[in-house]
LUMMIVEX-292939 format. One line per 3 residues: number of its first residue (from 1); for each residue y negated, z negated, x of C-alpha. Coordinates in nm, 2 decimals, m for minus. Layout:
BEGIN
NUM> Y/Z/X  ...
REM end
This chain:
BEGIN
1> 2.96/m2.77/m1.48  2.90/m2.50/m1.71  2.63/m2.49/m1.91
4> 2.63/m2.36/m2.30  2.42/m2.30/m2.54  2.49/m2.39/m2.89
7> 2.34/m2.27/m3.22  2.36/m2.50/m3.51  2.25/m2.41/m3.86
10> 2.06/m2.73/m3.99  1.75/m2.88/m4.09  1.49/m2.99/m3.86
13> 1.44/m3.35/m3.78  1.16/m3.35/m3.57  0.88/m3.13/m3.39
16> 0.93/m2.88/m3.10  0.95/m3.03/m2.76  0.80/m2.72/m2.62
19> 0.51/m2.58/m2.73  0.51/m2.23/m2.66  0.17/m2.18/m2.71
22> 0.06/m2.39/m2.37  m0.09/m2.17/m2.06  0.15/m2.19/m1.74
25> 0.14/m2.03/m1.44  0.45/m1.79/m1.45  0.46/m1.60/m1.10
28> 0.25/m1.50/m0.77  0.22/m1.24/m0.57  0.06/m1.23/m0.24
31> m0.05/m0.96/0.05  m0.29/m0.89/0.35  m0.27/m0.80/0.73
34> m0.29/m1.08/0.99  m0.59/m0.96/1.21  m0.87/m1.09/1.00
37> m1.24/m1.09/1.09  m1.36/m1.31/1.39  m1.34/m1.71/1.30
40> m1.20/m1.91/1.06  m1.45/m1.93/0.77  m1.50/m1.72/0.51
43> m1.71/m1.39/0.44  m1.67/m1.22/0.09  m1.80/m0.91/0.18
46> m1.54/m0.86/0.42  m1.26/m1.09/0.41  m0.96/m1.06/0.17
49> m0.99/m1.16/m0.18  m0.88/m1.00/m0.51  m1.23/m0.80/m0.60
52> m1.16/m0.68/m0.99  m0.86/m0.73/m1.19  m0.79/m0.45/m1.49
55> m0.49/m0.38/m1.74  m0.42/m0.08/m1.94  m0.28/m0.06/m2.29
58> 0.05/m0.03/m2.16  0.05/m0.38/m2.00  0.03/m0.27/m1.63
61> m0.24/m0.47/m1.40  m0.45/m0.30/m1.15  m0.58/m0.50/m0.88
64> m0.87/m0.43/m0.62  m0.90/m0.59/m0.29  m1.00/m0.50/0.11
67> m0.69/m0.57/0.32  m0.70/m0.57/0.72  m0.50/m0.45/0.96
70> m0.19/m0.58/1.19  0.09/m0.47/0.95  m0.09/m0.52/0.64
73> 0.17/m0.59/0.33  0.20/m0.64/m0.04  0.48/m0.88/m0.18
76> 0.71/m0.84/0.18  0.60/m0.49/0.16  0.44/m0.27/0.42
79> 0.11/m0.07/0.30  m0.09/0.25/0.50  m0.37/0.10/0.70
82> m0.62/0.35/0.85  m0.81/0.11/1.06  m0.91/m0.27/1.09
85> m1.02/m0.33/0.71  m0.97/m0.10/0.44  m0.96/m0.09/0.04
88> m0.62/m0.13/m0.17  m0.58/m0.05/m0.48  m0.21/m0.15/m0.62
91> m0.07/m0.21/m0.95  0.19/m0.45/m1.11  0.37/m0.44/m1.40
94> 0.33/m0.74/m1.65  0.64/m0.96/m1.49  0.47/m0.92/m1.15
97> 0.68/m0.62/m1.00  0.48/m0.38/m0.80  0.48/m0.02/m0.91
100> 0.25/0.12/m0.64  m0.05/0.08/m0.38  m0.30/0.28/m0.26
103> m0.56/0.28/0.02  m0.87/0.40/0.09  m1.01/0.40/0.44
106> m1.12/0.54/0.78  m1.28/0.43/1.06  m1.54/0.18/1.07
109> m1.47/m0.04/0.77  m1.73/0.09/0.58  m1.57/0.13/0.26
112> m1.70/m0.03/m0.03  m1.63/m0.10/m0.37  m1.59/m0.41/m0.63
115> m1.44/m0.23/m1.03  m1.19/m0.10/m1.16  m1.15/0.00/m1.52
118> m0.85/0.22/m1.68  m0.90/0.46/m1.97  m0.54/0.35/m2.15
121> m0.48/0.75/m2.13  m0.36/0.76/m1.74  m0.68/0.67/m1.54
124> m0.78/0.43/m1.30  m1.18/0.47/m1.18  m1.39/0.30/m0.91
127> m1.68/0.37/m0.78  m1.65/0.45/m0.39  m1.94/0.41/m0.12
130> m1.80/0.54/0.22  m1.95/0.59/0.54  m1.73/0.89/0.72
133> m1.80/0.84/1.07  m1.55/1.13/1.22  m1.69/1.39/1.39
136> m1.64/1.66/1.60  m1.85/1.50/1.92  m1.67/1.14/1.81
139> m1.31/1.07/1.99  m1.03/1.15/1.83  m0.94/0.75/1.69
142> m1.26/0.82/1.42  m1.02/0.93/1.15  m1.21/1.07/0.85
145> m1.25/0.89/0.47  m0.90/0.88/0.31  m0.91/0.89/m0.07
148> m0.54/0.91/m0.07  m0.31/0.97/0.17  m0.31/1.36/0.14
151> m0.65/1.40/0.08  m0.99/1.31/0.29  m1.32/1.38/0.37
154> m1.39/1.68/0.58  m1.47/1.60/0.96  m1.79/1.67/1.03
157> m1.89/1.93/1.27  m2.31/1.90/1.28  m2.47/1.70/1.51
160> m2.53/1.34/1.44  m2.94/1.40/1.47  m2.92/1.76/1.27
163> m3.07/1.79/0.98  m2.82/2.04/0.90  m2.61/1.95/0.56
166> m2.25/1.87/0.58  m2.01/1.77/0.28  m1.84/1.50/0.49
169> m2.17/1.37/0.50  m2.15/1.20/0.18  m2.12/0.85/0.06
172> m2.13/0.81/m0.31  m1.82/0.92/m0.50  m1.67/0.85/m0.85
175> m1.26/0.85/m0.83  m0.98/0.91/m1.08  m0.64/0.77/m1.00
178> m0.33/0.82/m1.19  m0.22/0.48/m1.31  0.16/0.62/m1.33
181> 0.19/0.59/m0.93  m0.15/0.58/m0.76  m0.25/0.87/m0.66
184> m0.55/1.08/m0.65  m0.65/1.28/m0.98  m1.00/1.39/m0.89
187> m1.32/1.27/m0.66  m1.65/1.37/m0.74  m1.94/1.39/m0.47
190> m2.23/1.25/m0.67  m2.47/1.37/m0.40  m2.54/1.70/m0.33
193> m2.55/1.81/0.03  m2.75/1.55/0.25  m2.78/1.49/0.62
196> m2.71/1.25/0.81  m3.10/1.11/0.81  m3.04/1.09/0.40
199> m2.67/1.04/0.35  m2.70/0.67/0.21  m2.68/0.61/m0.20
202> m2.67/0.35/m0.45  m2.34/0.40/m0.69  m2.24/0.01/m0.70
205> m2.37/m0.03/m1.07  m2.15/0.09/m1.39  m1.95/0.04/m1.71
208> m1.71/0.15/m1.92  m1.77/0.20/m2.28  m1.54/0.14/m2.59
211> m1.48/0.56/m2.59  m1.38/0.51/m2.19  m1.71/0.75/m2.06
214> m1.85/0.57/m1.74  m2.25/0.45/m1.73  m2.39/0.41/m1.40
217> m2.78/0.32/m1.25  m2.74/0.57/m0.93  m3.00/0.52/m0.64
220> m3.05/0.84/m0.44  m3.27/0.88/m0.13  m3.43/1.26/m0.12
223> m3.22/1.57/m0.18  m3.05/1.75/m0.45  m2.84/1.54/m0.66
226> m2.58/1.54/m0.94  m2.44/1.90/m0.99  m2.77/2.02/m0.93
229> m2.98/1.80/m1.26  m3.20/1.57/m1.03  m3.40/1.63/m0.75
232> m3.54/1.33/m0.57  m3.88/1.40/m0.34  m3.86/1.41/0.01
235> m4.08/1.11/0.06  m3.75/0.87/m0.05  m3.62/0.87/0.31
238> m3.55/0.46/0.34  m3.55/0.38/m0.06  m3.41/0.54/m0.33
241> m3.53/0.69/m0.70  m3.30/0.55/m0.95  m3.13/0.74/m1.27
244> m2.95/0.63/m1.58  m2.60/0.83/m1.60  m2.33/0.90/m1.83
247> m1.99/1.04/m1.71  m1.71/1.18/m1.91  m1.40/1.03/m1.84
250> m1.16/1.34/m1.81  m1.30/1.55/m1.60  m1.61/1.34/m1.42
253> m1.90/1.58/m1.56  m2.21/1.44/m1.68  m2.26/1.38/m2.10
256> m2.54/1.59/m2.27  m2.92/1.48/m2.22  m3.07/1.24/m2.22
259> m2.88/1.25/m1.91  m2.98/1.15/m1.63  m3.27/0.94/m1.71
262> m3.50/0.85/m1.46  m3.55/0.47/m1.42  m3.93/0.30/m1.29
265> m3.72/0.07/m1.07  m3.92/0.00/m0.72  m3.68/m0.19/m0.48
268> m3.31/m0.20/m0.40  m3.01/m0.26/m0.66  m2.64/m0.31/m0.55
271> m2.68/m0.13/m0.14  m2.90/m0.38/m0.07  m2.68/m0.67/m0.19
274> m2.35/m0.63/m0.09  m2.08/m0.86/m0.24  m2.08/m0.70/m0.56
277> m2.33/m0.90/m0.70  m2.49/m0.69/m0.98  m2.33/m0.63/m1.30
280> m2.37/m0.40/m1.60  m2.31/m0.39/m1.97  m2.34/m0.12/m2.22
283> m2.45/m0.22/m2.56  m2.28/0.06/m2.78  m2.42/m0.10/m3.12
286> m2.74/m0.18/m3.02  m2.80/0.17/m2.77  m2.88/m0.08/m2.51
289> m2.77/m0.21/m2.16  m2.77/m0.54/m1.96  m2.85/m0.59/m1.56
292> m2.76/m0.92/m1.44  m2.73/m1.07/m1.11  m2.88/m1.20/m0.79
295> m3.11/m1.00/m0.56  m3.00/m1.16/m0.21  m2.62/m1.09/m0.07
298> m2.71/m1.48/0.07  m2.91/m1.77/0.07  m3.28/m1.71/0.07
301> m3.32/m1.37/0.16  m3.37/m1.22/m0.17  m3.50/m0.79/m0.20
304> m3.83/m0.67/m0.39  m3.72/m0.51/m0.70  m3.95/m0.47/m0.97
307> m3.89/m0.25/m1.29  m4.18/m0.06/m1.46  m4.41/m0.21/m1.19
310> m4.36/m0.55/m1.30  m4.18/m0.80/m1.00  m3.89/m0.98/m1.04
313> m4.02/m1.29/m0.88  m3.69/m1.55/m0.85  m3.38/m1.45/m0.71
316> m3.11/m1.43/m1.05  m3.23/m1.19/m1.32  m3.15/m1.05/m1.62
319> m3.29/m0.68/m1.75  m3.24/m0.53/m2.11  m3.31/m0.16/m2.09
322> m3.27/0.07/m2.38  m3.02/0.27/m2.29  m3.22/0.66/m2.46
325> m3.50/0.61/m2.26  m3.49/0.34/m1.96  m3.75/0.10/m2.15
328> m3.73/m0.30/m2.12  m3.64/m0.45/m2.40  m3.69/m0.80/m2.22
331> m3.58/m0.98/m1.90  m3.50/m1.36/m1.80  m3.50/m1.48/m1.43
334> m3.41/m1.83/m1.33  m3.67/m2.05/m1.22  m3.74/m2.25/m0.89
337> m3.94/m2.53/m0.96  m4.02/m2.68/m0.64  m3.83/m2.57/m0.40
340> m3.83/m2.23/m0.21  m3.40/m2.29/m0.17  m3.34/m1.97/m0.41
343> m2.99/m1.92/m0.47  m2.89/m1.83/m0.77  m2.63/m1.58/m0.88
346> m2.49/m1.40/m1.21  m2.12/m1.32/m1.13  m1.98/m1.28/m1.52
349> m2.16/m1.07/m1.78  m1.92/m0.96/m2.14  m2.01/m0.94/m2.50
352> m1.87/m1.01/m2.82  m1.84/m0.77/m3.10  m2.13/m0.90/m3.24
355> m2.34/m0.80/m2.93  m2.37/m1.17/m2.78  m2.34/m1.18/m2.43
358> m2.18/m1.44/m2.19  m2.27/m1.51/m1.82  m2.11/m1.70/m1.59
361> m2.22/m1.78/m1.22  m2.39/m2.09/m0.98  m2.79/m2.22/m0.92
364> m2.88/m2.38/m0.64  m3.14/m2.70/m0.80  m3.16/m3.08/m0.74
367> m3.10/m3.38/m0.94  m3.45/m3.44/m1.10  m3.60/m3.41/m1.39
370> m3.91/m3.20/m1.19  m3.66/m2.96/m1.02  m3.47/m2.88/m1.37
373> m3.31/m2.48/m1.38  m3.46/m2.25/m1.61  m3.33/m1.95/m1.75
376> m3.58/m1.77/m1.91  m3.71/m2.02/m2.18  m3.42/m2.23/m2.17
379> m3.38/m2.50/m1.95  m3.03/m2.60/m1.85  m2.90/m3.00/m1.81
382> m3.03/m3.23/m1.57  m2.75/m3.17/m1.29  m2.43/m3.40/m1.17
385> m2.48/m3.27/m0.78  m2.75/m3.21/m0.57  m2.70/m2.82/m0.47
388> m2.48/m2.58/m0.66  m2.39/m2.63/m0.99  m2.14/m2.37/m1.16
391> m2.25/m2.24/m1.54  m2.12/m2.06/m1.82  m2.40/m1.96/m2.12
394> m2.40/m1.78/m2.45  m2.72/m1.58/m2.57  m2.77/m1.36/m2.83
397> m2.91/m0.99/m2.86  m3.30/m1.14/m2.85  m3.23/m1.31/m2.47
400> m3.20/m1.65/m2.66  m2.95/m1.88/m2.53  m2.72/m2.06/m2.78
403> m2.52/m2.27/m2.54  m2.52/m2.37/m2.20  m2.22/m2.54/m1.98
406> m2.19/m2.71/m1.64  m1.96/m2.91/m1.50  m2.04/m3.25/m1.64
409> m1.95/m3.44/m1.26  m1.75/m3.47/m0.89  m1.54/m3.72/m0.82
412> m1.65/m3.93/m0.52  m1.44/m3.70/m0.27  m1.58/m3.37/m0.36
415> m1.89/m3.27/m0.10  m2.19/m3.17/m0.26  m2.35/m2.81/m0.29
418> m2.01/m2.61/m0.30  m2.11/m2.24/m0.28  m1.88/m2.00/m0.21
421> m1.69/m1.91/m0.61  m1.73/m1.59/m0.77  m1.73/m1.74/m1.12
424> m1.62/m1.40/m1.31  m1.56/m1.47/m1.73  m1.38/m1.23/m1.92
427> m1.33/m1.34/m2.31  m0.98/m1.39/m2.47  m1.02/m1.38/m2.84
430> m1.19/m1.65/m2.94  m1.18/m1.83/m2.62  m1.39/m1.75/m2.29
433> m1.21/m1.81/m1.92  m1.44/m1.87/m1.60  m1.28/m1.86/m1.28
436> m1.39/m2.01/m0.95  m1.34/m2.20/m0.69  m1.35/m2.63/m0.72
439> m1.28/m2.94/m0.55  m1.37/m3.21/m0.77  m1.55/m3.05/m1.04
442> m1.49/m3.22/m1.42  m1.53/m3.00/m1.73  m1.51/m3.16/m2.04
445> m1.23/m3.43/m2.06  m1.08/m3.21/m1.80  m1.12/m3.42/m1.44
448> m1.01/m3.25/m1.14  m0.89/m3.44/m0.81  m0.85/m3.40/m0.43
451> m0.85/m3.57/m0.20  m1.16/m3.67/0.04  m1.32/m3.40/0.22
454> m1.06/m3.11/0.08  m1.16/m2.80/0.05  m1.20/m2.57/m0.27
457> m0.86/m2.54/m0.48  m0.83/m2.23/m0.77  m0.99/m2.33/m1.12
460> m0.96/m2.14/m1.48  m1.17/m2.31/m1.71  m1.11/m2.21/m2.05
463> m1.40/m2.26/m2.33  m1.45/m2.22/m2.73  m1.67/m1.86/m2.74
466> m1.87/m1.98/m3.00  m1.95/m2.35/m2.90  m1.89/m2.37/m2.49
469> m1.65/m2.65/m2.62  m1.38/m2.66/m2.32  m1.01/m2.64/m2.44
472> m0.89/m2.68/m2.15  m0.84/m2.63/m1.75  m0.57/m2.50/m1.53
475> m0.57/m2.51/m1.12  m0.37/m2.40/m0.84  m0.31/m2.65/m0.62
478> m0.34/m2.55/m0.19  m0.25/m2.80/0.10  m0.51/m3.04/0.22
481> m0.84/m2.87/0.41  m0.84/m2.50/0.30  m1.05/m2.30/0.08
484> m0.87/m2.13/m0.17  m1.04/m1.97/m0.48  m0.99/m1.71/m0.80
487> m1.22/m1.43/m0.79  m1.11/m1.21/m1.05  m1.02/m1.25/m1.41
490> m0.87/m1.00/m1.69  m0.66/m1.08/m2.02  m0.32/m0.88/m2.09
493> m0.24/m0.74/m2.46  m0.05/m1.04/m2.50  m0.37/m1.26/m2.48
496> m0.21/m1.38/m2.11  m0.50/m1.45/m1.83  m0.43/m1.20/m1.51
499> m0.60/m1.35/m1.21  m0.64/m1.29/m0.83  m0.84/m1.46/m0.54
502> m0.80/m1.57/m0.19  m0.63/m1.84/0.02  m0.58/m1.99/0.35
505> m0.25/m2.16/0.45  m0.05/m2.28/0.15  m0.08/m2.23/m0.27
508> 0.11/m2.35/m0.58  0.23/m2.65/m0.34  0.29/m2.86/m0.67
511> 0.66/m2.89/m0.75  0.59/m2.89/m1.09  0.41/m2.58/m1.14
514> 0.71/m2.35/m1.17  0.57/m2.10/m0.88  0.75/m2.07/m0.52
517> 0.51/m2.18/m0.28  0.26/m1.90/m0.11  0.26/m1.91/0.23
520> 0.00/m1.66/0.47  0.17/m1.66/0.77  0.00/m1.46/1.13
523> m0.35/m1.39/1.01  m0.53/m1.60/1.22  m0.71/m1.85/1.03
526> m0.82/m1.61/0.77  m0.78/m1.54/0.38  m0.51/m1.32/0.23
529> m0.53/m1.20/m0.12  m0.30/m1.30/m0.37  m0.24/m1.28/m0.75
532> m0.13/m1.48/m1.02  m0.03/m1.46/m1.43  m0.17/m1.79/m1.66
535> 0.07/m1.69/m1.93  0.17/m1.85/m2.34  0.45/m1.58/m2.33
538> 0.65/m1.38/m2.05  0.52/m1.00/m2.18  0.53/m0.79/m2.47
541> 0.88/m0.83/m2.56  0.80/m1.23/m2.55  0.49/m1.20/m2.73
544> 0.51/m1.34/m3.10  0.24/m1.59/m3.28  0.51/m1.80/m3.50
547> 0.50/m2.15/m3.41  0.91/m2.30/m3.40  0.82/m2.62/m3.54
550> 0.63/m2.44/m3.82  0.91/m2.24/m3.90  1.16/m2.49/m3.87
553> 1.38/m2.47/m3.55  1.41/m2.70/m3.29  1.54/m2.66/m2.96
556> 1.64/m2.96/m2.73  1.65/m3.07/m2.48  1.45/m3.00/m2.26
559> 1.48/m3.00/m1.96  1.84/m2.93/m1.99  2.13/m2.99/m1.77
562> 2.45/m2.86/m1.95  2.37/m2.75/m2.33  2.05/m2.64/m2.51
565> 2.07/m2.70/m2.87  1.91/m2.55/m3.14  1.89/m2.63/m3.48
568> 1.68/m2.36/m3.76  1.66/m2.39/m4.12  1.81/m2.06/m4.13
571> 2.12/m1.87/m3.93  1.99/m1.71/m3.55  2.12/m1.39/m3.61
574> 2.05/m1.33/m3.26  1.90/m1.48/m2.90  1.75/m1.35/m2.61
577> 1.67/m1.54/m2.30  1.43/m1.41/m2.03  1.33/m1.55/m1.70
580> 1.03/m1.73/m1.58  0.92/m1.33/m1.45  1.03/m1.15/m1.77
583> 1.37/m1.02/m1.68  1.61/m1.01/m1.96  1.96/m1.24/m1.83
586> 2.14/m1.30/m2.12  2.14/m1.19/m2.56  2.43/m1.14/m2.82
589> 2.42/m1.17/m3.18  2.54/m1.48/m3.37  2.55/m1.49/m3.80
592> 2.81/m1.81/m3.73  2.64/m2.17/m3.80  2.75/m2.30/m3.39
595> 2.82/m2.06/m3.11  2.80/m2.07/m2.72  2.72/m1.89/m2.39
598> 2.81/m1.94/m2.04  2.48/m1.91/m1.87  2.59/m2.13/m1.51
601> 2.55/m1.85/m1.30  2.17/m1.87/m1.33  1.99/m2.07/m1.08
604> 1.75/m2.33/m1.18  1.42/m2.25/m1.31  1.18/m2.19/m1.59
607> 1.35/m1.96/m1.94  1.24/m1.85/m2.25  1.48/m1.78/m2.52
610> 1.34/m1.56/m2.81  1.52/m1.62/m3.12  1.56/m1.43/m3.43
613> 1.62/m1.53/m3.80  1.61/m1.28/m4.07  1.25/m1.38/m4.15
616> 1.10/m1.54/m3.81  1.10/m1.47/m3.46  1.00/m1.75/m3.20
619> 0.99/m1.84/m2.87  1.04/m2.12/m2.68  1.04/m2.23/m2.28
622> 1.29/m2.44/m2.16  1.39/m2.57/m1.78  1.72/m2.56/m1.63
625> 1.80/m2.85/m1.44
REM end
């Protein structure tokens, strides 16, 4: 039967059915190659999973992951592949439709790099550290570094125990892409010329600020470094001496002094760690930035790192430096009250305009009152679990927490000491949104179930900015016995939550959450990336604030089967109806009080109709039965 919908100039009788302010997931996209690393478990400095998430001002997302080999693909589609695991870099547009992808590899997987951040003015940046292992004396199969896929590092032609210079000898590289289709608008060596006895650097540390320059703490062993300004002594053969730097966005050079400054750090920052596990914040207000994060890519094997000749003694830290000259302003670490079972790690560090920060992450502490976590002064709730326990906190510009959140229980199913979730935050006006990976966990009034002995399921936990009050929760549910998880985070100019992680077998296998069901098919046993949108409104051209029942229409019912009324305290001059992905199917212009359109053809699904009065716009999401 046909279905119509009708427009009827009335009053309203009662309150929207749909509330088009609600979070649902509206689409999924998923990619990877089937070779996989040996076994079935799970290793996040190697395996697939979506790494950093960013959107420009034009509503485009850009998405960072390592993808392996065996006809790797993205949404159906093939992607280059140099060797067994390399990096992608790929965008979408805001409906989910890929635009372009990008890889970066060579031989040897040793590729390496965990942000992304666009300039709203055509760039994409990441910070690259790459290990080019082709060489003149290597067989032919060691294909050089590819930055894109007409341009590489030079093959090397000095012996591997020369201490002869080479410029395909280098590791640390800033990159600019061109958001418009992905390729390469400029690399910049951040070495100078090293051997092959010095080659390694430390570029895994940096920010964007509000003016889009890039802030880095760069590690460099001895040599001649950046364009000539540093020179490290020749006694920095196995460490490195760190430097403050400040990058201009269009071209790569470095900002007038102070620039670089030289920082009294003794130890090992991001090289060391792997995984991504440091983060930085630049303070513009204040002149000031924030290192957070773990010092051990594992469990109990943290690095020495100390900073002016004081230790870090515990394993997750926090540094405020001033950001003129490399001074501590102050530092927190987390305690270990008795126990040596250190594992503890800062995975989500944003501020506010008002220059309070929010961190996100696990500890590893029992359930007693004598083995309590600390942070700094503040000591957080007597745990649910035994083992890790997921946080989110709110401090202020003094180090001085304001709130603190865990997960307030498990249910009986859920094993204890789940460790494996990134736990990025990324704040969304005034709420904050910590992703991770769950099984049982219960947040607020918020309870979520699986069955016994499951394995982790994706979570989005959504809080109050100012209180650490949750709003709400929203999770992906997987099929029984896999570990699925979100590991990246970023909100759209709409105020829609972009997300990406990794799964096993089978995700969005609820019928009722409006997503066709991800399936990773050939791979072995092992993750494949995929990406999602938690979404109020379908895009820009769906994005309005006007509530319907505030405004007086109505639209009913819902679901629907043949007709979709709607009723408005004032003519609907004119409709639009977009699918669940964005694409505009059907619109006309109506100033009579009851009209009609033959939408049958459309399959069933998820719709939002947009409707227009002369002095409101409003949208509302219906299903089609």
């Amino acid at each position: 039967m046909k279905t119509k919908i009708h427009f009827l100039v009335c009053m309203l009788a009662a309150s929207s059915l749909v509330n088009a302010q609600n979070y649902q997931w509206q689409w999924a996209r998923q990619g990877g190659g089937n070779n996989g690393s040996s076994g079935i478990g799970f290793n996040e400095t190697t395996d697939e999973m979506i790494r950093s998430v960013a959107v420009d001002n034009q509503n485009n997302y850009y998405y960072l992951t390592t993808v392996f080999g065996g006809t790797p693909q993205l949404d159906g589609q093939s992607v280059t592949h140099y060797h067994s695991r390399d990096l992608l870099l790929f965008s979408t547009d805001c409906q989910g439709n890929v635009r372009w992808s990008q890889t970066i590899g060579g031989y040897g997987d040793v590729e390496n790099a965990w942000k992304l951040e666009t300039d709203n003015n055509g760039g994409l940046y990441i910070m690259l550290n790459a290990t080019n292992q082709a060489n003149t004396s290597a067989p032919s199969t060691y294909i050089p570094i590819y930055f894109d896929t007409n341009v590489s590092l030079p093959v090397v032609n000095v012996a591997y125990n020369s201490p002869e210079p080479h410029p395909g000898i280098n590791t640390a590289f800033l990159l600019k892409y061109n958001t418009s289709n992905g390729s390469l608008a400029w690399q910049k060596p951040l070495q100078g010329n090293v051997s092959y006895a010095v080659r390694s650097a430390d570029n895994g540390v940096w920010c964007m600020d509000n003016a889009k320059n890039i802030h880095a703490v760069l590690g460099f062993a001895a040599g001649t470094h950046l364009d000539g300004l540093i020179t490290v002594p020749s006694t920095f053969t196995n460490t490195f001496q760190y430097y403050l730097v400040k990058f201009n966005y269009n071209n790569g050079n470095m900002t007038p002094a102070p620039n670089p400054v030289l920082l009294p750090v003794t130890g090992t920052l991001a090289s060391a760690v792997g995984g991504g596990k440091i983060n930085m914040l630049y303070d513009e207000a204040l002149n000031r930035y924030y290192i957070a994060g773990s010092r051990s890519a594992s469990f109990l094997s943290p690095f020495p790192f100390s900073y002016n000749s004081v230790p870090f003694n515990n394993e997750g830290f926090m540094l405020a430096i001033n950001a003129g000259n490399g001074n501590e302003i102050w530092r927190k670490e987390f305690s270990a009250p008795n126990t040596t079972a250190q594992d503890d790690k800062i995975f989500g560090l944003v501020k506010d305009n008002d220059s309070n920060i929010y961190l996100s992450g696990y500890y590893y502490r029992g359930t007693t009152a004598t083995s309590v976590a600390t942070f700094g002064n503040y000591s957080f709730p007597i745990p649910f679990n035994s083992g890790i326990n997921p946080f989110v906190l709110k401090m202020n510009s003094s180090g001085e927490v304001q709130w603190a959140k865990i997960h307030e229980g498990l249910t009986a199913t859920a094993p204890m000491g789940y460790r494996f979730m990134r736990g990025q935050l990324v704040l969304n006006g005034n709420e904050l949104a910590f992703v991770k990976g769950a099984i049982g966990d219960k947040w607020g009034a918020f309870q979520m179930t699986r069955a016994q002995n499951d394995s982790a399921d994706p979570l989005l936990v959504r809080l109050n900015k100012d209180t650490g009050e949750v709003i709400g929760t929203n999770e992906i549910q997987s099929n029984y016995g896999f570990q699925d998880e979100l590991t990246a985070v970023a909100v759209d100019n709409d105020g829609n939550y972009v997300v990406g992680g990794l799964f096993h077998s089978q995700l969005f296998t609820d019928a009722s959450d409006g997503v066709n069901t991800l399936v990773a098919t050939g791979n072995n046993g092992k993750s494949q990336f995929f990406i999602s949108k938690l979404a109020k409104s379908v895009c820009s051209q769906l994005s309005v604030e006007e509530n319907a029942s505030e405004v007086g229409i109505k639209v009913y019912p819902n679901p629907v089967k043949d007709i979709l009324y709607v009723k408005s305290q004032n003519p609907i001059e004119r409709y639009e109806i977009f699918s669940s992905v964005g694409q505009l199917v059907s619109s006309n212009t109506w100033k009579i009080s009851t009209s009609s359109v033959d939408v049958s053809s459309l399959p069933k699904g998820v719709y939002y109709i947009k409707l227009f009065t002369a002095k409101h716009n409003v949208v509302e999401k219906f299903v089609k039965d």
